[in-house]
N, C-alpha and C positions, 0 to 999 in steps of 0.2 A: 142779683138778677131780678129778683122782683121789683127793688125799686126803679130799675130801666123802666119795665113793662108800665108800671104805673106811671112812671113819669110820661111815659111813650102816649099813653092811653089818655091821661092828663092833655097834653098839648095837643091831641088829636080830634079833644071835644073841645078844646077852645079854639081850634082851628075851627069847624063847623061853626060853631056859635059864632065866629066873626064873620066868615063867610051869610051864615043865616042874617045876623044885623046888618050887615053893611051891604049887601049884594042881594034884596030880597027879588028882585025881579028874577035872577035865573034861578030861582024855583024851578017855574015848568023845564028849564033845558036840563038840569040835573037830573031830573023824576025823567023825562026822556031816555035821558043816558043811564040812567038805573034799570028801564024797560026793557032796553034793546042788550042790555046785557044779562040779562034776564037768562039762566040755563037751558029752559024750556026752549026756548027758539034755538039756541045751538043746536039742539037734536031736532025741529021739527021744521026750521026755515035756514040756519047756516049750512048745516051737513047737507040736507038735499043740494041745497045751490051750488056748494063749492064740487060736490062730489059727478054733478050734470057739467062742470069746467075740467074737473080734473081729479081722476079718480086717486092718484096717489099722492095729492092733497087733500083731497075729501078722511082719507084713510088716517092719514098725519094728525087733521085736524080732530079727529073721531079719538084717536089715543091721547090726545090733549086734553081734550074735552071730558072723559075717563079720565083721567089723573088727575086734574084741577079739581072735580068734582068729590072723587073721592080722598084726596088730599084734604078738602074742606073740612068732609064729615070728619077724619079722622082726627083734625086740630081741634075742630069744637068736642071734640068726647070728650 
């Protein structure tokens, strides 16, 4: 199993690094799309919005949002 991971982890920084040399211009659109996914807006600009359209998707997305998050912390311990 570990050598998966490593392999995993291996192809995933040569993935980037080809991406970084060959494609240096969408820089900024990635740093974008790294922003807007950002947690912090989940809870202070998606929840609001979704939850002013639709309260039992605002609700759905709010348990989502809870479990991704703390799903995260718990993989990186």
């Amino acid at each position: 199993m570990a050598s998966f991971i490593d392999t995993y982890h291996y192809w995933g920084a040569e993935f980037v690094s080809y991406l970084q040399t060959t494609l240096p211009s969408l820089g900024p659109f990635f740093m974008w799309v790294s922003d807007i996914g950002d947690p912090g807006l989940a809870f202070t600009l998606y929840f609001p919005a979704v939850v002013a359209l639709h309260a039992g998707v605002g609700v759905r997305l709010m348990w989502s949002i809870v479990f991704c998050e703390w799903s995260n912390m718990i993989l990186k311990w």
